[in-house]
N, C-alpha and C positions, 0 to 999 in steps of 0.2 A: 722620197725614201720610203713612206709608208704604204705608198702604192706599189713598189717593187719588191717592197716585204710581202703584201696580202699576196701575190701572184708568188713570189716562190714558197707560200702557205699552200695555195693551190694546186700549184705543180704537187708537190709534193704528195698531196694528199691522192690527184689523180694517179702518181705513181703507184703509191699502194694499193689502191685500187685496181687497177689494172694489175699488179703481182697476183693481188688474192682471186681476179677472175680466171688469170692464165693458171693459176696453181689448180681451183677448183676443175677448169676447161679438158687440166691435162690428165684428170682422174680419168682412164678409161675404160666403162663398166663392161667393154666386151674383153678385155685384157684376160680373162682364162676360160673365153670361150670359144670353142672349136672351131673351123672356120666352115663346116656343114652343120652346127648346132644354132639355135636359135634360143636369146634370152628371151623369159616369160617379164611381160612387164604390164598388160593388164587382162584382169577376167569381166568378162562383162555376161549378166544372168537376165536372158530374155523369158518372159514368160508369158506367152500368147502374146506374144508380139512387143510386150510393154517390159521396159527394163526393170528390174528387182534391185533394191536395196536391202537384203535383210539378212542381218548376220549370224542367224541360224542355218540358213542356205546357203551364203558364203563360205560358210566351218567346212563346207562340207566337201570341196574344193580340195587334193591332193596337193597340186602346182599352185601356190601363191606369189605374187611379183614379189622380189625384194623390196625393203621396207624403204620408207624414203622418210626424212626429214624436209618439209617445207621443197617437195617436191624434188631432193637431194638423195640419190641411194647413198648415204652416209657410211652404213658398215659392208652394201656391197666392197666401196672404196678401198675402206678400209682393211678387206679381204686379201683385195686383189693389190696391195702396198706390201702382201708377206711374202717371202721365196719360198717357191713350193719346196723346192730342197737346200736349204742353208747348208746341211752339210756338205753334198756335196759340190755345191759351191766353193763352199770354204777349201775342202781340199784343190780345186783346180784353183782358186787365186793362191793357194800354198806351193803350188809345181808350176806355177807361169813363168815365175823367173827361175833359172838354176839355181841358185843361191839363196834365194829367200826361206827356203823352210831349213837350211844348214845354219844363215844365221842367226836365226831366229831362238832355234836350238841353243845355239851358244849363249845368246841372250838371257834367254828365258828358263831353258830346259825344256827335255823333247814333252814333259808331264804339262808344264804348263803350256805350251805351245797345244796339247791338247784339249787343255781345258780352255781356252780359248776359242776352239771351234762351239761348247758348249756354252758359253757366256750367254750374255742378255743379249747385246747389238749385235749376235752374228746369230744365234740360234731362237734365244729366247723373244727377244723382238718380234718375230715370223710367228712363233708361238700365239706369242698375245696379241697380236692383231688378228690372227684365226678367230682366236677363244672371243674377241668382242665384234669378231667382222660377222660378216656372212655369205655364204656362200654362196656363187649364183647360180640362181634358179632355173636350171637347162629343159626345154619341151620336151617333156617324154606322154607319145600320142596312147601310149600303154594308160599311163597313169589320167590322162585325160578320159580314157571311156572309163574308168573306173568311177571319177569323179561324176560323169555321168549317169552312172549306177545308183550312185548313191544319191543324187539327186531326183532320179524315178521314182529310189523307195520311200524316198522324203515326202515325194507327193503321193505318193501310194498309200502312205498313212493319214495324209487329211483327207482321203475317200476319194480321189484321182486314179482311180486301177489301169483306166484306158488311156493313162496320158504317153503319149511318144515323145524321145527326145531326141537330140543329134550336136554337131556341136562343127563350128567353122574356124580357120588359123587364117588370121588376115598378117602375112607376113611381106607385104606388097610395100611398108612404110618406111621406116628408117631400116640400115642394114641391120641386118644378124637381131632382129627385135619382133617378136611375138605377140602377137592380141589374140585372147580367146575367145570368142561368144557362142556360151552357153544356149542352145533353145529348145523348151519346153514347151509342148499342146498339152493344153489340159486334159479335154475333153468334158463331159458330163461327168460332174461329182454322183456320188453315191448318196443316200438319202438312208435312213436310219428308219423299219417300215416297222413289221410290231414284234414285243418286246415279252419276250417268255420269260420264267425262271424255272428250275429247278434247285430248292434247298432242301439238303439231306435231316438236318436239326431242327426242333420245331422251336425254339430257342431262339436261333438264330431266325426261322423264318419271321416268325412275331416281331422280330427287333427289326427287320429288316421293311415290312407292310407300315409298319409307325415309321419309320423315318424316310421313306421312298420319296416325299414329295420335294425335299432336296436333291434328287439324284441328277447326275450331269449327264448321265444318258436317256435322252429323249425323243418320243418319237416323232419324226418331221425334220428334226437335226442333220447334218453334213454329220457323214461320217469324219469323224475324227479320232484317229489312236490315242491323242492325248487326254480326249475328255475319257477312256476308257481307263487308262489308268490314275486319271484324278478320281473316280468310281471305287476302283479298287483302294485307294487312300482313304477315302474317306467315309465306305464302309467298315476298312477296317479299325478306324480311327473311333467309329462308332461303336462298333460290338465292345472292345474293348474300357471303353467308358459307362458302358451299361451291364457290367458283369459278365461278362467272355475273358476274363484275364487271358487265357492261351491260346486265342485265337492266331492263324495262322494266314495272314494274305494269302501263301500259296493257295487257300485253297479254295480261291474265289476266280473263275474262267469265264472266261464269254465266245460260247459257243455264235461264228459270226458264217453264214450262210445267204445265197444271194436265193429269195423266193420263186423257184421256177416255175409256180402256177401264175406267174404272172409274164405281163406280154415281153417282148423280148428287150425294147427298148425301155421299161420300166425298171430304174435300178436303187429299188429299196430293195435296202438288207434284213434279215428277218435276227434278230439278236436272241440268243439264250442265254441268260446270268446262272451260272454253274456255282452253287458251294456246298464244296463236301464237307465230310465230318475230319473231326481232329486226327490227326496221324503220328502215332507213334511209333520208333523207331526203335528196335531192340537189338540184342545178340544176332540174331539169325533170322530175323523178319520186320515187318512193319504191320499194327496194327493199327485199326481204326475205332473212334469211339464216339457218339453223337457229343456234340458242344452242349455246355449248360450253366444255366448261369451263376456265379460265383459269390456267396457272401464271405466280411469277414469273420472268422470267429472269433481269436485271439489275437492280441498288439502283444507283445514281449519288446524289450528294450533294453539292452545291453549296453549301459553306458558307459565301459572299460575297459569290453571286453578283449583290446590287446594286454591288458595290466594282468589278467587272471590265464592259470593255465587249467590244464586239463582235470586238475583231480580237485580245482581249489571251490572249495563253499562257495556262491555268492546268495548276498542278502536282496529282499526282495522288498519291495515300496508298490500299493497297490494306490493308484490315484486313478477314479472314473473308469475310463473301458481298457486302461492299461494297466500293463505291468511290468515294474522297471527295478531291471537285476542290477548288483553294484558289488563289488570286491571289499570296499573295504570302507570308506567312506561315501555318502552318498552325495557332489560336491553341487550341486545345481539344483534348483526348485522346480518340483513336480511340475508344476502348473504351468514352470516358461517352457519344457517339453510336449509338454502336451496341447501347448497353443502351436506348438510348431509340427504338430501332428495332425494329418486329417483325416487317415483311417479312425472309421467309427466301429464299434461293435455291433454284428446285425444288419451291417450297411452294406449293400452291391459295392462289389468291386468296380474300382474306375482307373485307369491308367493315371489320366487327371489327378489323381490322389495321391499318386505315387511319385509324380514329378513336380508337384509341389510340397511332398513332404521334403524330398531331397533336398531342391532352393530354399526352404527357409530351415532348415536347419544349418546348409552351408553359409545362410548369409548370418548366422547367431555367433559368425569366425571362431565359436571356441571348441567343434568341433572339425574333425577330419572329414571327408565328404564322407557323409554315411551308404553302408550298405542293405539294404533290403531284401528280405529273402520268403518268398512265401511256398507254401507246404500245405499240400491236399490234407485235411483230415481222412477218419473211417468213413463219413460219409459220400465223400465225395463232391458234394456243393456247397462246401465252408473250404477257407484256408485259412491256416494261423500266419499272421505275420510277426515277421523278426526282423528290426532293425537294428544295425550293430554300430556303436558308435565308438571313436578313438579321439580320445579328448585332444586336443592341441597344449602345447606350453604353456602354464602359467604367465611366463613373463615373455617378451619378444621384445630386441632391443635391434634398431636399425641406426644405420647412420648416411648420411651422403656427403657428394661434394662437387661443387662446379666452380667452374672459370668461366667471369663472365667481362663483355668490355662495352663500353654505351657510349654517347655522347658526353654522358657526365662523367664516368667514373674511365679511367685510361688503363684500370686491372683491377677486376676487382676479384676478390677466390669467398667463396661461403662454403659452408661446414653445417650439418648439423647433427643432433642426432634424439632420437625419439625410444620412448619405453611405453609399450602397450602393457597390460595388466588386466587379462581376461577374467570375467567371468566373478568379478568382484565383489559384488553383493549376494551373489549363487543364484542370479537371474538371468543370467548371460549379458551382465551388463558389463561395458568394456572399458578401463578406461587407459587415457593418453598422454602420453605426459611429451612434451617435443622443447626441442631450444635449436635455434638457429644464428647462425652470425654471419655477417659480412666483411670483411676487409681489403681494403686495397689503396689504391692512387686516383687520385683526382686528374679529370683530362684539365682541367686549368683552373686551380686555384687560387682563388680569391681570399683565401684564409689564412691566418697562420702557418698553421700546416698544412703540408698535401696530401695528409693521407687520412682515410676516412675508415667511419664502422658505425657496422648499423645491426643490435641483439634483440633477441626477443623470444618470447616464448608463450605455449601456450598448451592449458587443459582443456582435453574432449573427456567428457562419459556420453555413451551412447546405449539407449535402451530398447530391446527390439521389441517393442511396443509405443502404441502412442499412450504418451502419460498426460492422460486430462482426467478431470471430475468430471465427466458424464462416459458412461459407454459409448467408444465409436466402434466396434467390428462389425455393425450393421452398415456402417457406409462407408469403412476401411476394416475388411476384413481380412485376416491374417496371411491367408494366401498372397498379398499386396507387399508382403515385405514390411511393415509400419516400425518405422523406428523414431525416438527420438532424441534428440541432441542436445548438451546445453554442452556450451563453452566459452571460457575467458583465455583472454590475449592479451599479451602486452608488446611493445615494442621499443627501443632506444635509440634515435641518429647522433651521431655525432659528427660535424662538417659536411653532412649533406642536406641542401636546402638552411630549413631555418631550423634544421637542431630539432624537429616532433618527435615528440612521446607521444604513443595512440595507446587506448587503455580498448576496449572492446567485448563485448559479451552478447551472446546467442542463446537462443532459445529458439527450437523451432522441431518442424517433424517434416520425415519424407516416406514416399510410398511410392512401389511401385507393382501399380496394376498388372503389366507382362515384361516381355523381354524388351517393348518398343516406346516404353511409354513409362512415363519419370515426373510423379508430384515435389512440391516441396514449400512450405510454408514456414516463415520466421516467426514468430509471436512477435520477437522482441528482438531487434537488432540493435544493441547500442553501440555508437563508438566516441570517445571523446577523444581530439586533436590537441595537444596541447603545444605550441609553437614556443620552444626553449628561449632563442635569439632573433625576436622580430627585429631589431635595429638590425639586425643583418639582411636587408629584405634588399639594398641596392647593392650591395655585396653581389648576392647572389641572381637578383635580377639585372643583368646590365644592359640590354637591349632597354629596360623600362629607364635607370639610370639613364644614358646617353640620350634618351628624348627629354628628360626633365634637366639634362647639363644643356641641351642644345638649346632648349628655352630662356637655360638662365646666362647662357651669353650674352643674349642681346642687352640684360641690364647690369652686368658685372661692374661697370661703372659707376652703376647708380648705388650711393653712401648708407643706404637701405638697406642692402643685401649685400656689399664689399664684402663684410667678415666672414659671407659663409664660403667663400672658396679660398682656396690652396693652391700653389703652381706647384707640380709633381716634380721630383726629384730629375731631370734630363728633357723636362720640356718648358717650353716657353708660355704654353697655353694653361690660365685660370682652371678649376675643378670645383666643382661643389665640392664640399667635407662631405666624406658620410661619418657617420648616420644625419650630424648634428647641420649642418649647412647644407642637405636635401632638403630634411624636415623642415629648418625654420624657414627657408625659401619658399615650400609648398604655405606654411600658417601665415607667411607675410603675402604670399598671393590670395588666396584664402580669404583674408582677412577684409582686404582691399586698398591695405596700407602701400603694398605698389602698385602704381597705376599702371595696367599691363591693357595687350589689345584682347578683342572677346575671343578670338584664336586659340590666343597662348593660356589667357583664362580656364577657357573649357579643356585643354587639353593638360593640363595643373590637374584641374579639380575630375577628369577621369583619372590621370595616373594616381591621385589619391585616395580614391574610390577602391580602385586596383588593389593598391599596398592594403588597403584596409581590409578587404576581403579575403587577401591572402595570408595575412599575418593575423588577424582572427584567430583565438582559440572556436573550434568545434564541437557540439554536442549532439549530436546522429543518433533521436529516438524514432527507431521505423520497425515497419512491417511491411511482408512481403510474400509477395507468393510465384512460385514459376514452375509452365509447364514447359516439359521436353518430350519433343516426340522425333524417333528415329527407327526408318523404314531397314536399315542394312541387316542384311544376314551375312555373318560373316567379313572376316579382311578382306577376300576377295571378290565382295558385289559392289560392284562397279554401277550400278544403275538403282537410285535410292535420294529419300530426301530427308534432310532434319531440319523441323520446327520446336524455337523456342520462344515465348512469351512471358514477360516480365513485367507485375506490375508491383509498386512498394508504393509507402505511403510515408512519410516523416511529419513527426510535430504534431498531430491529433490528440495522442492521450496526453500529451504536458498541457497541452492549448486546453481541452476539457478539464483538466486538473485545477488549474491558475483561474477558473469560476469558483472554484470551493477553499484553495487557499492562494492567497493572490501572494503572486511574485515581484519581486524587484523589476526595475525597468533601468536601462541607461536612457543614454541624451539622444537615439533616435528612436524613443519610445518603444523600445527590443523587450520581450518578458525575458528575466533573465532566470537560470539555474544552476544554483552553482555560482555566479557569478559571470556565468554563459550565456551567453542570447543563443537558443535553442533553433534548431534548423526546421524549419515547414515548409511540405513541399508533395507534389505527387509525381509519380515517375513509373512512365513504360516504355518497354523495347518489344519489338517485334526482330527476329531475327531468321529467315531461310536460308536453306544450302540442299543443292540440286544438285544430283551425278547422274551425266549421262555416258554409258560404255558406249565407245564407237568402235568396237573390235581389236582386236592388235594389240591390246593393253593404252590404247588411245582413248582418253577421258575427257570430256567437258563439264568444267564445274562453274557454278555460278553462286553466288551469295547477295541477297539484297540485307538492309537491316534500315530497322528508322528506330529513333529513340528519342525520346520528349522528357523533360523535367519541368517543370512548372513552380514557382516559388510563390506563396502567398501566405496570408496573414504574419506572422513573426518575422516572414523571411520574405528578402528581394533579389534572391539571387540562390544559385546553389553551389555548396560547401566544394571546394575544389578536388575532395576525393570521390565525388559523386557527380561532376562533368565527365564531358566526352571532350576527348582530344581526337583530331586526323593524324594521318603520315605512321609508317610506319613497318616493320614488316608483315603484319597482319591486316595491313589497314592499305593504305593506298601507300605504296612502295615510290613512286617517286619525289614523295617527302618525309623528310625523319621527323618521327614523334614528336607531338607539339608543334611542330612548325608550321601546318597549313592552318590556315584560316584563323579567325571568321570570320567567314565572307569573302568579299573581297580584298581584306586587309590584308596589306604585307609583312605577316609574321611578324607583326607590331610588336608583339612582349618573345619576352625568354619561353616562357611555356603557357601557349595559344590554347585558350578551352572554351567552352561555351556550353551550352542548355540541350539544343538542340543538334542530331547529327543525321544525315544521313551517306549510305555507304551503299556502292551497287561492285561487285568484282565478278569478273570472267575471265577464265583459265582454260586454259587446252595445254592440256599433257602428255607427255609420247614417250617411249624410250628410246633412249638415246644408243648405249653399248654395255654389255653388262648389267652391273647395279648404277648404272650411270642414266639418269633420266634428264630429259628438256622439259620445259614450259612456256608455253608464250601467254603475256595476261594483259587486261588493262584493266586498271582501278576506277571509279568514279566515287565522288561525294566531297561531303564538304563538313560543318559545321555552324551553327550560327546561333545566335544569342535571342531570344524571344521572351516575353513576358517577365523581364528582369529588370535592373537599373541601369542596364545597358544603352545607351542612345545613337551610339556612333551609328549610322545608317547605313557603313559600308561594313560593318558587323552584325547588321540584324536582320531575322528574316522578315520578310514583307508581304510575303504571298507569291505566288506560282512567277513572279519578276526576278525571285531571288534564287531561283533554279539556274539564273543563268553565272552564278555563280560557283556550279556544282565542276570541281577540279576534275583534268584526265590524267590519271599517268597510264604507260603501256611500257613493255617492257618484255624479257628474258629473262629465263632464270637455270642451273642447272642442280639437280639432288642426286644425292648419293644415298640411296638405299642399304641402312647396314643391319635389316629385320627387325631389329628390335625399336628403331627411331630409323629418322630422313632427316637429313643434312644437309640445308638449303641453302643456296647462293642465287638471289633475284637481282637483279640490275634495272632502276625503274627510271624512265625519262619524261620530263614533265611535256606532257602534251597539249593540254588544254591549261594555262594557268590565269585565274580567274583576279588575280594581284597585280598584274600587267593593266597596263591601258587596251580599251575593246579591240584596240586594230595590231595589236602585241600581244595576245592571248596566246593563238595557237603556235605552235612550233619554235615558241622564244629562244628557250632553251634544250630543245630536242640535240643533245652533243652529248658524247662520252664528259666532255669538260664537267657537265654541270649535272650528269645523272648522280643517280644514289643509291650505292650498295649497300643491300639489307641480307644481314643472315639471321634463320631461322632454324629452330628445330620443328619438322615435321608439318605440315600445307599449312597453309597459311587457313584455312578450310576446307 
């Protein structure tokens, strides 16, 4: 019987298989092409003989093959599934039969019987499969020598003048199907021989003799048009920085000529560096004037200046080399403007100076982005500056709100809402006041009730300055953005977990050196965990539960431990009590009062190691420091890396403390604070992410991350809001959060953590139709338990043995693109699962049955 079942399991499955290959089979990509036209389906870029991969040269190409998914032209398909003409279609299936459009009329009315030709499934359908398809790519030999043009002057501009090109149509293969190969001779590159100038300004030319020995044009080089206008950049990047405020790139040329006193096959260029003088445009002509260098003379500073009108007084506040105009009240301290200004008086002009005055005044948020405006004096080689500022609101009140659904919670909706309060102290100091709440349904509760809520709140002030007792703008100087933070938090559960209250406080400063690069140091991070209902701990653990009821079957007979179970209301099988007959069964094993075997022993006294570590109240005194570096310009660069490093420290200053006034201790010799045995510990992560563009809007991304925590002196373990968990949608997607590891273990507890993590992911992204994008990924990594009170061995790392423990999932996934976020849907299949026995590892459960749907907002990195 069960062998007649598995075989029509497998019919079955062959069936649909074979539907989806005859469905895909019957797409036909030459279905709207001519039957004298030929589809373009690949370019191939020869050059001197050797094939080119580069997608600068590729751009360059007019006819590109339609896009393919996994080797699939998807939206050709998709194209060619629209009627070219719906309408008229519609009207010949309306005149087929005599009668059909008469009674349809009566039916419907002749109105609607029209609007029916314009509908979704007759008109609009054909529409929208245009709008996400695409169209196919027909050989036009026109637009091929074109694309051949532009790949001559491609090379023409890395100093290739003599290259020839030509281009062949191998249409010999499949029918009605086009290959193109592009082919390029170089020839003899050009050579960069010697290198002239003519500068009109002797201003400029001094500036220009000082800074020459960076210059990207050199002689002996390949001619290259690009290093000429990285030349053109970065002189003018220079003048400008050294007092040329109005310098003009235009008026920087490079007279480029091939040396004809030389032999004929000698092909160095002879270079002229051209810069004229400044050119002004007027009414009826353009004049010219030598460039010179610029000091400034006056700051003015307008700090209202949308509140005041034209006729109205303002008051004037002179601090240092400035001077700051105000309508009515003056509402900000001199000094936090002036740190945020870095024109000097007497000082050369710098562009530099100009676009760091702008960033830290925008980042002080209690102004509008300011405007600068500078203005020749009578002499000519001074300008006054004017910056004008338009204050922001006093108060700013935001609020949000999401819908979220997890493994724990089956609905849950949060609300918050937040009151900023600029400018507080009249130092552009900010502060924040925020309250957030959760509420919703339990996916299965164990409680009383099923419905849960989780409030909290919390104060930021923030100061755009670092506040210490000693000067730092010698090694964080103001251009860095230096701000600092102190904040307190609290939070409230109720029915979820064990009921924590976190109380929380910060102190710390952040900086940022440029656009790419991100400090930030805590002094002081505190947080204390306080666990409301620890006898709720089997409640809400029940994986830990059912391995300490499975133990205690085997002695339910014995007159020892009878009392501590209960037969549940509809079943026939003994239960431990909780809270009261878990507990006193763990203190009679414990104890040694029941004779139990070393197994069940050891495996008692972990689960109560477990409950103890996690029902623990917490006291989290750390510090911490992390750097962030990130290479992207822009949403759209596509090719770029971010590093971050993370190292904190916990339990140092109490541990040095408790030498000068000693602390209480419990029974496993813990210093206590508060009544808290305080957390020690040291803790870093390493964390990269790699983007490489493959054209097309086709991405490879990749992520590695390791993170170590270490517990010693006070502590043998780390506080469970300061582990790493696997699984997840950010994490390896063929396990849900908590669930994998460690180690090899099989998701032994409810929620799986450990000391130790490592994480390796790779992504390839494509689009798909529309805002409608694909992914294909697979995850690696694990988690495991190292230098703690951990002993299980199929939970701890070992050394380079316990790599072979490291989980695969791989998978698909599809996003929706809505600009402002990404709407993710990944589908991850356990590939490699290291909880199996060695010869059950791979491909156990590789099935739709046992995959796992993770949705995200926006890549997972």
């Amino acid at each position: 019987m069960r062998t007649a079942l598995c075989s029509k399991n497998n019919i079955a499955k062959i069936s649909l298989l074979s539907l989806l290959t005859t469905v895909v089979l019957s797409c036909n990509s030459l279905k709207k092409v001519d039957d004298n036209a030929y589809l373009v389906v690949k370019n191939t870029i020869y050059v001197d003989s050797l094939k080119v991969n580069d997608e600068d040269v590729e751009s360059l190409i007019h006819q590109k093959p339609n896009t393919v998914i996994l080797g699939y032209p998807l939206r050709l398909n998709l194209y060619n599934l629209a009627k070219e003409d719906p309408d008229s279609l519609y009207q010949v299936w309306l005149t087929k039969k005599e009668n059909r459009k008469k009674r349809l009329n009566k039916l419907l009315s002749a109105k609607q019987v029209n609007r029916l030709g314009e509908s979704f499934l007759v008109k609009g359908l054909s529409n929208w499969l245009k709008d996400i398809g695409e169209t196919p790519v027909i050989l036009d030999t026109a637009r091929t020598r074109r694309s051949l043009e532009r790949i001559s002057t491609y090379y023409d501009s890395k100093g290739y003048f003599n290259n020839t090109t030509t281009y062949t149509i191998d249409s010999t293969g499949r029918k009605q199907r086009a290959k193109i190969d592009y082919k390029i001779s170089l020839g003899k590159p050009f050579i960069i021989g010697s290198i002239s100038n003519d500068i009109s300004s002797k201003a400029i030319d001094s500036l220009y003799f000082l800074n020459s020995a960076a210059s990207l044009v050199k002689e002996g080089d390949k001619f290259d048009l690009d290093n000429f206008n990285g030349e053109r950049e970065r002189l003018t990047t220079t003048f400008r920085n050294n007092g040329i405020r109005n310098f003009q790139e235009s008026s920087i040329a490079f007279d480029i000529a091939r040396d004809t006193t030389r032999a004929a096959d000698d092909q160095k260029m002879g270079i002229t560096l051209n810069i004229g003088d400044l050119k002004k445009r007027g009414e009826n002509q353009v004049t010219t004037s030598a460039y010179k260098i610029e000091k400034i003379n006056s700051v003015n500073v307008y700090t209202d200046y949308l509140a005041s009108g034209p006729g109205d007084s303002l008051r004037t506040v002179e601090y240092g080399d400035y001077t700051f105009y105000y309508s009515d009240k003056f509402k900000i301290k001199p000094k936090t403007l002036a740190n945020a200004i870095f024109f000097k008086k007497d000082s050369i002009y710098r562009d530099l100076d100009k676009i760091r005055t702008a960033r830290q005044l925008n980042s002080l948020n209690v102004f509008k982005y300011p405007n600068v405006i500078f203005e020749e004096d009578s002499t000519g080689n001074k300008v006054n500056t004017s910056i004008y500022l338009a204050p922001k609101p006093k108060y700013s009140l935001g609020a949000n709100f999401e819908v979220s659904r997890s493994n724990i919670r089956r609905l849950g909706i949060g609300v918050g809402a937040s009151l900023l309060i600029r400018n507080i102290f009249k130092g552009a100091e900010n502060l924040s006041l925020s309250v957030d709440g959760a509420f919703g349904l339990l996916s299965s509760s164990s409680f009383q009730e099923d419905f849960f809520s989780e409030i909290g709140g919390e104060i930021t002030l923030d100061f755009p300055r670092i506040w210490f007792p000693l000067n730092t703008t010698k090694i964080i100087p103001n251009y860095m953005l230096p701000k600092t933070r102190i904040a307190i938090g609290t939070s409230f559960q109720k029915n979820i977990g064990l009921d924590k209250q976190t109380f929380n406080t910060i102190f710390g400063y952040n900086w940022t050196p440029n656009d790419f690069k991100k400090n930030a140091i805590e002094l002081l991070n505190i947080q204390f965990v306080r666990n409301v209902n620890r006898e709720r701990f089997f409640n809400v653990y029940r994986t830990t539960y059912d391995r300490l009821d499975e133990i205690a079957d085997t002695y339910q007979d014995n007159p020892l431990v009878a009392d501590f179970f209960e037969t549940p209301e509809g079943s026939n099988e003994p239960r431990l009590i909780i809270p009261v007959g878990a507990q006193n069964f763990i203190n009679t094993v414990e104890n040694g009062t029941l004779p139990t075997s070393v197994q069940d022993f050891n495996d008692v006294v972990r689960i109560e190691e477990r409950r103890e570590r996690l029902t623990e109240n917490n006291l989290i005194f750390a510090t911490n420091y992390t750097f962030n570096k990130n290479t992207r310009n822009g949403i759209t660069d596509n090719s770029f890396y971010q590093f971050r490093f993370k190292l904190e420290s916990a339990g140092n200053l109490l541990s040095g403390i408790s030498s000068i006034i000693p602390f209480n201790k419990n029974q496993q010799n813990e210093l206590l604070v508060f009544g808290v045995p305080f957390s020690q510990y040291i803790k870093t992560e390493f964390d990269y992410v790699k983007y490489w563009d493959l054209s097309r809007s086709n991405v490879l991304a990749a992520r590695t991350f390791f993170g170590i925590a270490i517990p010693y002196g006070n502590s043998d373990n780390i506080p469970f809001v300061r582990s790493y968990f696997g699984g997840g949608s950010n994490d390896n997607r063929a396990w849900f959060p908590y669930s994998l590891g460690p180690g090899s273990t099989s998701a032994v507890n409810d929620f799986n953590e450990a000391n130790l993590k490592i994480a390796l992911n790779l992504e390839y992204r494509f689009p798909v139709a529309g805002n409608i994008n694909g992914a294909i990924f697979a995850d690696a990594g694990n988690i495991w338990n190292v230098f703690d009170n951990v002993e299980d061995p199929a939970a701890t790392f070992n050394g380079f043995s316990s790599l072979k423990d490291i989980a695969l999932g791989s998978g698909f996934g599809l996003r929706y693109d809505f600009t402002y976020f990404l709407f993710r849907l990944d589908l991850g299949f356990k590939t490699y699962n290291p909880a199996e026995i060695p010869s059950k590892r791979w491909f156990r459960d590789y099935n739709f049955a046992n995959s796992v749907l993770q949705i995200g907002i926006n890549y997972p990195f």
